[in-house]
C-alpha positions in Angstrom: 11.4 2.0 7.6 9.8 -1.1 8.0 9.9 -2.3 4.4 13.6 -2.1 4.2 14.4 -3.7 7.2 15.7 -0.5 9.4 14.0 -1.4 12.8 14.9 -3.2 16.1 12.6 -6.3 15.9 10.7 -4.6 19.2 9.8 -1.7 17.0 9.0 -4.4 13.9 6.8 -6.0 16.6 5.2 -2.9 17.7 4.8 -1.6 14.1 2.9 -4.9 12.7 0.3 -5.2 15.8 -0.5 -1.8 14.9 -1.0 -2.2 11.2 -2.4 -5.6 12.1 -5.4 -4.1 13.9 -6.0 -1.7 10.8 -6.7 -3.4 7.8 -6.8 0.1 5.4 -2.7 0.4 6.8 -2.9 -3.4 5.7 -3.8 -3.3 2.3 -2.1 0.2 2.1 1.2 -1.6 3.3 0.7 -4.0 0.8 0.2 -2.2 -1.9 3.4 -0.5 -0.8 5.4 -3.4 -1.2 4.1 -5.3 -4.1 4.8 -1.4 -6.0 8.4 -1.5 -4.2 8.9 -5.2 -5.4 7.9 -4.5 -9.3 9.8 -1.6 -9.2 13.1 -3.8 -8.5 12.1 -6.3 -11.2 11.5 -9.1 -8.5 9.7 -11.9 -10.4 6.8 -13.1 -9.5 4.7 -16.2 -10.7 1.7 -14.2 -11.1 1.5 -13.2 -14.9 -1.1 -10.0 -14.4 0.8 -8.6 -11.3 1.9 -5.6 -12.6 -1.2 -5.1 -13.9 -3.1 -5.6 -10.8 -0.7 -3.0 -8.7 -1.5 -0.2 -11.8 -5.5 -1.1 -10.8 -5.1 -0.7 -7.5 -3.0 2.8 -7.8 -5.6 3.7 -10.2 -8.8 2.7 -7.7 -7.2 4.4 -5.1 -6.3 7.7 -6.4 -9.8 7.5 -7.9 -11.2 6.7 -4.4 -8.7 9.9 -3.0 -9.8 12.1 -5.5 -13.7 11.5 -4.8 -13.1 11.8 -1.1 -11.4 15.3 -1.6 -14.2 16.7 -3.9 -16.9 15.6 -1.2 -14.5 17.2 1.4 -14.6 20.3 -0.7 -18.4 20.6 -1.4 -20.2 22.1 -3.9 -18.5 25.0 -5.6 
């Protein structure tokens, strides 16, 4: 909701404080966007963008998948 612009600005306000005080949501809203923006084929001036997004996707399932086998323990 609050990418596409679906929220009284007292929720918007209430939303960004809290992903404000967490800089994982931060980074994970981010992300979010800048992978819902080159998914619309919105230009942008930065030549390796796409292939900064695709790292970041890539170190974070990485980073997911690593979590979930220590979560799991040994076999």
């Amino acid at each position: 909701m609050l990418l596409d612009d679906e929220m009284s600005q007292s929720e918007f306000d209430a939303a960004l404080a809290v992903v404000k005080a967490d800089p994982a949501m931060m980074t994970a809203l981010a992300a979010s966007q800048f992978v819902n923006d080159a998914l619309q084929g919105h230009l942008c001036l930065d030549n390796n963008f796409t292939a900064r997004i695709m790292q970041y996707i890539a170190a974070s399932e990485a980073e997911r998948l690593a979590q979930s086998d220590d979560e799991s323990g040994p076999g």
